[in-house]
N, CA, C and O atoms as a Tinker XYZ file with bonds, in Angstrom:
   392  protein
     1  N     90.802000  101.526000  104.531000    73     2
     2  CA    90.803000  100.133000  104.148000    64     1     3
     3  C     89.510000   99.854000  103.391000    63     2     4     5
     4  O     88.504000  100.096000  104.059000    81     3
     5  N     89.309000   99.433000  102.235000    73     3     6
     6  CA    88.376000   98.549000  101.590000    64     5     7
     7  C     87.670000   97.876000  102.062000    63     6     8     9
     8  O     88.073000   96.791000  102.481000    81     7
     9  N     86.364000   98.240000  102.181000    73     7    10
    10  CA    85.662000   97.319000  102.431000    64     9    11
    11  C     84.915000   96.114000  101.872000    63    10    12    13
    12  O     83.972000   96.310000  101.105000    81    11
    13  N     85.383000   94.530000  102.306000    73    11    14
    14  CA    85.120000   93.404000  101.236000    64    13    15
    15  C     83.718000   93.537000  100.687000    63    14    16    17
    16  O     82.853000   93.720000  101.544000    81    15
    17  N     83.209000   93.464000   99.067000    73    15    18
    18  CA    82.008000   93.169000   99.016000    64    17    19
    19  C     81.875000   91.588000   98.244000    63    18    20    21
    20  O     81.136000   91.325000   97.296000    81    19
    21  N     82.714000   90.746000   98.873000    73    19    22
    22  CA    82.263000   89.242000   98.773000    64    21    23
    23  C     81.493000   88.584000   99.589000    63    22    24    25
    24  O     81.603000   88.758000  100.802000    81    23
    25  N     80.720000   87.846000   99.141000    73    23    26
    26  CA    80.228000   86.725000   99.847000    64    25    27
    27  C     80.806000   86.528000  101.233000    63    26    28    29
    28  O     82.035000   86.459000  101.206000    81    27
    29  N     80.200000   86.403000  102.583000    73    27    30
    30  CA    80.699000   86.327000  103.535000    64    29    31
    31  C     80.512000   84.641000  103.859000    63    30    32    33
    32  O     79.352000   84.300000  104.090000    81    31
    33  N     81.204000   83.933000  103.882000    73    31    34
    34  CA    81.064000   82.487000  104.071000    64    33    35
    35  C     81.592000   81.508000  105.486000    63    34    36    37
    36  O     81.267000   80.321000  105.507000    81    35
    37  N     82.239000   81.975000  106.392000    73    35    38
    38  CA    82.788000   81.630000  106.976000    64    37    39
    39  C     82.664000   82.962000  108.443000    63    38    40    41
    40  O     83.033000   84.136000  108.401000    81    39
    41  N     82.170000   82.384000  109.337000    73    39    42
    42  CA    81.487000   83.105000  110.295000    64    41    43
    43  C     82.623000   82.493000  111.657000    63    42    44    45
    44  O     83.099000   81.378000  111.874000    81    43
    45  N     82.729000   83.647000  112.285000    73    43    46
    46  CA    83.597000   83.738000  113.377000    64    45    47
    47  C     83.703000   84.245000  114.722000    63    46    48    49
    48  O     84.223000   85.352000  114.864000    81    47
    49  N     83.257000   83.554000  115.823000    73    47    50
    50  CA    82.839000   83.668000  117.021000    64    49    51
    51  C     84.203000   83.776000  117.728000    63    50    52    53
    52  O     85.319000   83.343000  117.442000    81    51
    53  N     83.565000   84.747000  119.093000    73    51    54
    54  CA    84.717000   85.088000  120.087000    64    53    55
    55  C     83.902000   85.126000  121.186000    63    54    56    57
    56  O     82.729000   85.477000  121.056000    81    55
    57  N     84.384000   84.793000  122.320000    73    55    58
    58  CA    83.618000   85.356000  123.928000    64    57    59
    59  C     84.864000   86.255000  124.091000    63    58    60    61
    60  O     85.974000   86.042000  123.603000    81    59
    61  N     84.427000   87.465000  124.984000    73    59    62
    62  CA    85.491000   88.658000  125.394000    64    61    63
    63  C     84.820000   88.833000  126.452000    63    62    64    65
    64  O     83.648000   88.458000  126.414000    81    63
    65  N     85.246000   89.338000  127.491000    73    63    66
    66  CA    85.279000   90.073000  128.895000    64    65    67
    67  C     84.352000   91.281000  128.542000    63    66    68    69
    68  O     84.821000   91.976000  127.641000    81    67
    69  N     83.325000   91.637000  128.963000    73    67    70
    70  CA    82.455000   92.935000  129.073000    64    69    71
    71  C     83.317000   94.402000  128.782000    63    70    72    73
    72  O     82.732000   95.290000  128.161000    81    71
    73  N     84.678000   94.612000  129.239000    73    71    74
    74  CA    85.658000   95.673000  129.368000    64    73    75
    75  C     86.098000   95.634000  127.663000    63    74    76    77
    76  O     86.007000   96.651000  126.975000    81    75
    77  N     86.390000   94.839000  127.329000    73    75    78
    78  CA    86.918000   94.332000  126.130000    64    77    79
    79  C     85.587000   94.846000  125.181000    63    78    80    81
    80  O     85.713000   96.014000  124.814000    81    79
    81  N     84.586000   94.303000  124.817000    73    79    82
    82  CA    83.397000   94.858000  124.209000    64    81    83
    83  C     83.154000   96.304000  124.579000    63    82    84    85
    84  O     83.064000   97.078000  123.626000    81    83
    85  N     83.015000   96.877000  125.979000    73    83    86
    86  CA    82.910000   98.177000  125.715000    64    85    87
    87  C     83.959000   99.099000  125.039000    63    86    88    89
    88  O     83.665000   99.766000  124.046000    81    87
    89  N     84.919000   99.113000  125.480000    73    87    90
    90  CA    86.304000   99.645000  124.445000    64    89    91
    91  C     86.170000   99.482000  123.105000    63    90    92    93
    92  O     86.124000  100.439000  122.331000    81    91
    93  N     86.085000   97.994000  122.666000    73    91    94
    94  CA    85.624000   98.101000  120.959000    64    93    95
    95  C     84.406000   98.789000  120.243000    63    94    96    97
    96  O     84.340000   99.401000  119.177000    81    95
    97  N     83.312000   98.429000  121.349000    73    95    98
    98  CA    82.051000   99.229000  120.745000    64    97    99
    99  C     82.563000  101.013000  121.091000    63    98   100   101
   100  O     82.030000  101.903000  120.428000    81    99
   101  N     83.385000  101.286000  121.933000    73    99   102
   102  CA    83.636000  103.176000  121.710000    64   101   103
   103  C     84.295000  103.053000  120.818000    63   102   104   105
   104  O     84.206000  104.009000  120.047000    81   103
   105  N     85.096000  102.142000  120.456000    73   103   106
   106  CA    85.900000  102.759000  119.378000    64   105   107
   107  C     85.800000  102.571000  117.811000    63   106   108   109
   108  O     86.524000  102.979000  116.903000    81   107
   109  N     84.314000  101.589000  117.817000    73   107   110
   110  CA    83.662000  101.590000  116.399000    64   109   111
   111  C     82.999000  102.184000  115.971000    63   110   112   113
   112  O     82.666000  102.291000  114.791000    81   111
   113  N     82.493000  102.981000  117.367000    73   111   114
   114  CA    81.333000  104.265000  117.255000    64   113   115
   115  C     82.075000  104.931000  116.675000    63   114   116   117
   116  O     81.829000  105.119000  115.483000    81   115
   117  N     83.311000  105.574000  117.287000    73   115   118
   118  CA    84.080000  107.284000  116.768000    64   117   119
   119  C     84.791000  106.769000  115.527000    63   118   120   121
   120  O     85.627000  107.510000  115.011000    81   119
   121  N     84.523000  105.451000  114.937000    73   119   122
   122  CA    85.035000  105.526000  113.268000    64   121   123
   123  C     83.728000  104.996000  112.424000    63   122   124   125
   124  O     83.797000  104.636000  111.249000    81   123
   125  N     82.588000  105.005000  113.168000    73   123   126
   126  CA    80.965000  105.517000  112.350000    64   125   127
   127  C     81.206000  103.916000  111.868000    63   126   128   129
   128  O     81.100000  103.751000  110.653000    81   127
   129  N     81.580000  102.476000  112.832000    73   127   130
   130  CA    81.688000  101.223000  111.841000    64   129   131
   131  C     80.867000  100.514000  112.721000    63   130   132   133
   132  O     80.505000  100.830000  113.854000    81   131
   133  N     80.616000   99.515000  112.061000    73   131   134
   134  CA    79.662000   98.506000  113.169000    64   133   135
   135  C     81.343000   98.170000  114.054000    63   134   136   137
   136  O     82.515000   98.508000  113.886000    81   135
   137  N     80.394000   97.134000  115.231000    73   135   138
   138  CA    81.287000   96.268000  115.670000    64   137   139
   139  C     82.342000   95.232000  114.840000    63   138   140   141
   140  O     83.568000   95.190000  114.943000    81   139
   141  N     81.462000   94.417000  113.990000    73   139   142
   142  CA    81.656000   93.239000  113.156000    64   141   143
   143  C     82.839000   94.028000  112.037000    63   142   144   145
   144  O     83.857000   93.416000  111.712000    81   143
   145  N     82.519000   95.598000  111.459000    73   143   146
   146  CA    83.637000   96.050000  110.623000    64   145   147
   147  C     84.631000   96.330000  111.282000    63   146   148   149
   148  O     85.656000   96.219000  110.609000    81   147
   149  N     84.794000   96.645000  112.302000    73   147   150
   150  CA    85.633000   97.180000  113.171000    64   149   151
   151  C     86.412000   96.500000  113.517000    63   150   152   153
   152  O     87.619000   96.703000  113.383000    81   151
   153  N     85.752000   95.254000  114.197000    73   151   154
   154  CA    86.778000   94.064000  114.349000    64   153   155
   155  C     87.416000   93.727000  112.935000    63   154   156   157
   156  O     88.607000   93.979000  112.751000    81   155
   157  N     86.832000   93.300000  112.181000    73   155   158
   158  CA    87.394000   92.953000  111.155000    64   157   159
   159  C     88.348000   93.452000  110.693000    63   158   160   161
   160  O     89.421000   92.854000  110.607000    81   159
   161  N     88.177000   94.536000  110.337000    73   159   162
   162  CA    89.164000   95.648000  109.984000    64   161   163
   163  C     90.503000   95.602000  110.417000    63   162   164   165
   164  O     91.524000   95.774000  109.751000    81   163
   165  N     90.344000   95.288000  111.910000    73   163   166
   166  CA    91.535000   95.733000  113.044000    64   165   167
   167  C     92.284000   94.240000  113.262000    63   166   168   169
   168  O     93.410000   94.144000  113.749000    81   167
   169  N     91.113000   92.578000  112.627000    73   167   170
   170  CA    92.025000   91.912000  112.842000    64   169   171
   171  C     92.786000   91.554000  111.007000    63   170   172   173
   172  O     93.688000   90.726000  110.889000    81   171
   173  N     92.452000   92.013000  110.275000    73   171   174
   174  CA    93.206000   91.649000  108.866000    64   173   175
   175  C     94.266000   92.985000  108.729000    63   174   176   177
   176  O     95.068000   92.994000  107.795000    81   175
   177  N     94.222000   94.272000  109.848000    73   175   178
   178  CA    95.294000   95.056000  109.234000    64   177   179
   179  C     96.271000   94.385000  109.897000    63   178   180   181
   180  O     97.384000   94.213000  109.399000    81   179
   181  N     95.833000   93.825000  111.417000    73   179   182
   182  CA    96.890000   93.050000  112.281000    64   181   183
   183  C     97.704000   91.999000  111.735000    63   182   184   185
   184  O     98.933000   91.970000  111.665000    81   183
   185  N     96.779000   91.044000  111.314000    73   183   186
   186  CA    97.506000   90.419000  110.330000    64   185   187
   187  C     98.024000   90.279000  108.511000    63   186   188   189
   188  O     98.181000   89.285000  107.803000    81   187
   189  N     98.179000   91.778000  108.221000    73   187   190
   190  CA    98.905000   91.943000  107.322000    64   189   191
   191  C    100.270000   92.792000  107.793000    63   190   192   193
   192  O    101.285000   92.983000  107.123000    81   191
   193  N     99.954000   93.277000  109.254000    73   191   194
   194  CA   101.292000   93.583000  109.209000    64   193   195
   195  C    102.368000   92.533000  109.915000    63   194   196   197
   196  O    103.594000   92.628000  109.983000    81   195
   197  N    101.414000   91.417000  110.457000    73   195   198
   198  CA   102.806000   90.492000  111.042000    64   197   199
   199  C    102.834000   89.680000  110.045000    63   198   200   201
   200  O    103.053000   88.582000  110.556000    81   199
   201  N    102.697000   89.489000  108.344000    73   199   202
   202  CA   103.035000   88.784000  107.575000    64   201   203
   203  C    103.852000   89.778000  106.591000    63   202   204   205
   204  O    104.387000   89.371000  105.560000    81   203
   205  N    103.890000   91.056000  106.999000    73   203   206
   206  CA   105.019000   91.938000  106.374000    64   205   207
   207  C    106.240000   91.649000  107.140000    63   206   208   209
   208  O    107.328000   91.356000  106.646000    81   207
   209  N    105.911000   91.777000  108.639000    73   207   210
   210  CA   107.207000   91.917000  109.185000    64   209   211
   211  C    108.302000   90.511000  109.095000    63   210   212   213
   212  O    109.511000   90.511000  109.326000    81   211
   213  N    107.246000   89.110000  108.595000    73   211   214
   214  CA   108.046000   88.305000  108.644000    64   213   215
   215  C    108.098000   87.845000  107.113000    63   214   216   217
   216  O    108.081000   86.651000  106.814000    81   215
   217  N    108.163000   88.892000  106.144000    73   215   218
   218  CA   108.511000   88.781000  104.900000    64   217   219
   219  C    109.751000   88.536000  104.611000    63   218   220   221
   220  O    110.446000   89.165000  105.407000    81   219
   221  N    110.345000   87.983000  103.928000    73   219   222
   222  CA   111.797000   88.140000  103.572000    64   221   223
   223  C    111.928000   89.058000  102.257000    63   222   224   225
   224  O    111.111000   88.954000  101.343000    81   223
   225  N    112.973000   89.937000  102.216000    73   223   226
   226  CA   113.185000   90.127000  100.868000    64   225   227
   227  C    114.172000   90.466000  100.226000    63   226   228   229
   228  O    115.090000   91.221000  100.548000    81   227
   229  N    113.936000   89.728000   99.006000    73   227   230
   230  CA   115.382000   89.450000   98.639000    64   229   231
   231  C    115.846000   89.767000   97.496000    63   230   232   233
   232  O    115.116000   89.763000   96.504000    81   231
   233  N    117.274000   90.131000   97.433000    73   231   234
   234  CA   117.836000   90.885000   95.953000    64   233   235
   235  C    119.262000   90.294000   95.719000    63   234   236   237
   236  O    120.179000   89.994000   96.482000    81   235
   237  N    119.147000   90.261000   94.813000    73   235   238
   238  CA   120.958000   90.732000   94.403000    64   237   239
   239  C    121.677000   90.924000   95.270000    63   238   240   241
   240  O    121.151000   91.306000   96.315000    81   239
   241  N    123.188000   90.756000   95.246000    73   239   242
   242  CA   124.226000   91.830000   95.790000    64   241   243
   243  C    124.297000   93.155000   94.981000    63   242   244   245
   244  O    124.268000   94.257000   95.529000    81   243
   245  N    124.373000   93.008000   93.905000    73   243   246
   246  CA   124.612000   94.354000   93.015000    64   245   247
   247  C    123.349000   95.658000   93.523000    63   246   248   249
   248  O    123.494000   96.865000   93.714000    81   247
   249  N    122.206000   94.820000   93.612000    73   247   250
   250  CA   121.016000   95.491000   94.139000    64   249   251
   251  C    121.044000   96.139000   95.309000    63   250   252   253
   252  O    121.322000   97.332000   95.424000    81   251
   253  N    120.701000   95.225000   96.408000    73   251   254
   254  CA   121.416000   95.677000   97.955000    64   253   255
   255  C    122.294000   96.653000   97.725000    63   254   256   257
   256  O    121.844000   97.780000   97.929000    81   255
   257  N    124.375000   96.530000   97.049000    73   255   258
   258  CA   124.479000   97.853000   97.148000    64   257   259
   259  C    124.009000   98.951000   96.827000    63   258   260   261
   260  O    124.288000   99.898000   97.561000    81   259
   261  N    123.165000   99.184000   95.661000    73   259   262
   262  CA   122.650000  100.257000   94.999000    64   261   263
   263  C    121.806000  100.700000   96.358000    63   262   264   265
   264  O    122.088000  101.766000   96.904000    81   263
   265  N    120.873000   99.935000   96.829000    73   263   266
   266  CA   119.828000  100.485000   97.879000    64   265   267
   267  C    120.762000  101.072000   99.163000    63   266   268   269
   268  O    120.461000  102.151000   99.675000    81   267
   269  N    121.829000  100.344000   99.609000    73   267   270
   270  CA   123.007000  101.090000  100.767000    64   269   271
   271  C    123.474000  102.239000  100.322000    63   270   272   273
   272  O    123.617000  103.129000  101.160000    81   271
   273  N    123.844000  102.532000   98.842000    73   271   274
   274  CA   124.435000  103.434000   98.354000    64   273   275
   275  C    122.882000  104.794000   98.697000    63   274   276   277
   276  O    123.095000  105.732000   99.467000    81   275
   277  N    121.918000  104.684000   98.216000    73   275   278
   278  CA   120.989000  105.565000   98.442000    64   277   279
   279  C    120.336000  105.893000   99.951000    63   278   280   281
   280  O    119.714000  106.879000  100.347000    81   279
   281  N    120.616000  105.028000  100.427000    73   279   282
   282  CA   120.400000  105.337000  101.938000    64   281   283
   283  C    121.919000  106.261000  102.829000    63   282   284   285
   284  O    121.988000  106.986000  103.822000    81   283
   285  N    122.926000  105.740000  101.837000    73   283   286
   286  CA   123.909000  106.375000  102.458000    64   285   287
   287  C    123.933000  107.784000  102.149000    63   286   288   289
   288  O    124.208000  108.651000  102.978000    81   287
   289  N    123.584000  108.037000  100.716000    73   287   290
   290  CA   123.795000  109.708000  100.726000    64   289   291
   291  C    123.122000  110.718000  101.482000    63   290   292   293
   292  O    122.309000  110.358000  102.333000    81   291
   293  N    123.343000  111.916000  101.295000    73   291   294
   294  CA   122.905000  112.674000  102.050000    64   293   295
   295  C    121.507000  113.360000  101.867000    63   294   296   297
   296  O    121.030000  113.603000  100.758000    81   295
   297  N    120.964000  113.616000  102.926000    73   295   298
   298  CA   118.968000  113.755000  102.839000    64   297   299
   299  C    119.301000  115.110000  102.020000    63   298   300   301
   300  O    120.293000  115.837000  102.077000    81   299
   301  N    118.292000  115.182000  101.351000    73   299   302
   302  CA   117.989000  116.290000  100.469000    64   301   303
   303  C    115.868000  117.192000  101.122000    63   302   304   305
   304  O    114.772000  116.654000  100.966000    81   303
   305  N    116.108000  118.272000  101.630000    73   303   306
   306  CA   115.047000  118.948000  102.032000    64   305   307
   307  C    114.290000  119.257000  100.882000    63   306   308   309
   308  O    114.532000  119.826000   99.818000    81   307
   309  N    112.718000  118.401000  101.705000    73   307   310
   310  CA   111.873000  118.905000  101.257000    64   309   311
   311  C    111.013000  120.052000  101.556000    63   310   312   313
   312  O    110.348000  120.162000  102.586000    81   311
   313  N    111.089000  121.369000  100.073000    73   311   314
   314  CA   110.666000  122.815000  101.020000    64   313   315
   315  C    109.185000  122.635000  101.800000    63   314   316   317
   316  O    108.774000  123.386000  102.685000    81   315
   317  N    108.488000  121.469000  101.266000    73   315   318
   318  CA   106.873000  122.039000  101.845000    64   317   319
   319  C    106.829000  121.276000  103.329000    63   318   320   321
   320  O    106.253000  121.717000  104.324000    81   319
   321  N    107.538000  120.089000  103.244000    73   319   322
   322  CA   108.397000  119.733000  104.844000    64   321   323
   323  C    108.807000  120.372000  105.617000    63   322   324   325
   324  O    108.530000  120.252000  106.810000    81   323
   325  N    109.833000  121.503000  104.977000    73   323   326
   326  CA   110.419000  122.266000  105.817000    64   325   327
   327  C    109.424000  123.745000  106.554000    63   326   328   329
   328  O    109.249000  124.200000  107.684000    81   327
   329  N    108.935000  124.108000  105.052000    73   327   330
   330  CA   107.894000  124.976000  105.262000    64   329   331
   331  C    107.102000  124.821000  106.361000    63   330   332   333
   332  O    107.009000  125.759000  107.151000    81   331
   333  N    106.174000  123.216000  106.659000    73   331   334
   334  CA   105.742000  122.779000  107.364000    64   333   335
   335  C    106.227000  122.501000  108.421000    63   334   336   337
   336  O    105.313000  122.789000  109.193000    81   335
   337  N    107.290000  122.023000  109.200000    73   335   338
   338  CA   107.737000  122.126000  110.229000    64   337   339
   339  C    107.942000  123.381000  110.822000    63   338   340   341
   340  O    107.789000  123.432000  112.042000    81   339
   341  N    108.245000  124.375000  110.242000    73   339   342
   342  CA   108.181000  125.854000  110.659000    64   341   343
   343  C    107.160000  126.783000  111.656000    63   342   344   345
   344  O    107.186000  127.639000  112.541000    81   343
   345  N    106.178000  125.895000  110.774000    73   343   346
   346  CA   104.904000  126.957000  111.538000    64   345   347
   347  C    104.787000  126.027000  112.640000    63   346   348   349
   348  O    105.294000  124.905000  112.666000    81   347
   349  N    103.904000  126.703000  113.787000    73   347   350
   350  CA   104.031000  126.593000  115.443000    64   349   351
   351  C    102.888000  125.814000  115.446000    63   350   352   353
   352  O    101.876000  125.956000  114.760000    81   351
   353  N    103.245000  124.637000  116.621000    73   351   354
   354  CA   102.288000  123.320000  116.620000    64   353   355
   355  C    100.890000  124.566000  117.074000    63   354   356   357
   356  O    101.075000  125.720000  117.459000    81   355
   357  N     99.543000  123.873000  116.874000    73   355   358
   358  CA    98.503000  124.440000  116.986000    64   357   359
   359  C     98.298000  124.442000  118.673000    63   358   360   361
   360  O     97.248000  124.984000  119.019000    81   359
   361  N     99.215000  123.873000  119.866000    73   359   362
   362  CA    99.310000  124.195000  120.882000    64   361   363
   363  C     99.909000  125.155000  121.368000    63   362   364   365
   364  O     99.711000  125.430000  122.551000    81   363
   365  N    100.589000  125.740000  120.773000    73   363   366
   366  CA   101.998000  126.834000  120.579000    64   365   367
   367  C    101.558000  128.349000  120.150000    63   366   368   369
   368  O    101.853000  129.482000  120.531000    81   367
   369  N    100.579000  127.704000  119.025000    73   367   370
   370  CA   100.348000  129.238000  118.612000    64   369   371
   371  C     99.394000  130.002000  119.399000    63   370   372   373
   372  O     98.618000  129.655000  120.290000    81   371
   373  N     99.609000  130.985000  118.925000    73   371   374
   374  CA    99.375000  132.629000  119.975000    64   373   375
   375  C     97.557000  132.499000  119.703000    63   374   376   377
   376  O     97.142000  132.454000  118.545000    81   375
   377  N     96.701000  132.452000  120.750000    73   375   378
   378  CA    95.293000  132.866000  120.460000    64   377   379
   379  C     94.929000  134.145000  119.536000    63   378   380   381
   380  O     95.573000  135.189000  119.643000    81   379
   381  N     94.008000  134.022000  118.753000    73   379   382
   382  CA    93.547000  135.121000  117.839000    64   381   383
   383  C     92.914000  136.169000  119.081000    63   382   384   385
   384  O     92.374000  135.540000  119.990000    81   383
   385  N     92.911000  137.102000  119.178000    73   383   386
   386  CA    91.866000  138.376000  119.750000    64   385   387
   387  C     91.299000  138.886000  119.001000    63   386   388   389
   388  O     91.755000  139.195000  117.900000    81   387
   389  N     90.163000  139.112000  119.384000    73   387   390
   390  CA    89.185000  139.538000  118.236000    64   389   391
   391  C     88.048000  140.932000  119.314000    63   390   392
   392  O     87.124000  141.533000  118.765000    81   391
């Protein structure tokens, strides 16, 4: 995610429970962000995805079928997908001996 370099104008306070602050401060540490990015971060991805989910969107009929028609046919494999699913999860595979 981008980080804004505008003018910060509008400042935004919270009280949280001690449990609540420690959890956010571990988990701003292991992504190297302050607190203040961290939050931030975590509350504008939050709310871009509940203004996706209550997006509408809208087409045609002629459109819509075209998009049913492509969802209806049949999946076509991708080799580096497939390739990739092949090899053995890194829990699976056999230790090296050396």
């Amino acid at each position: 995610m981008a980080r804004s370099t505008q003018r910060k104008d509008h400042p935004l306070s919270m009280r949280l429970p001690e449990a609540d602050i420690a959890i956010i401060d571990r988990a701003a540490s292991l992504r190297g962000r302050s607190r203040t990015e961290f939050m931030r971060d975590a509350a504008v991805r939050t709310a871009e995805e509940v203004i996706m989910e209550s997006t509408v969107i809208r087409m045609s009929p002629e459109g819509f079928a075209t998009f049913v028609d492509l969802l209806d046919r049949p999946a076509k494999a991708v080799p580096e997908m497939v390739e990739l699913l092949k090899r053995p999860a890194p829990w699976e595979a056999k230790p090296s001996v050396e």
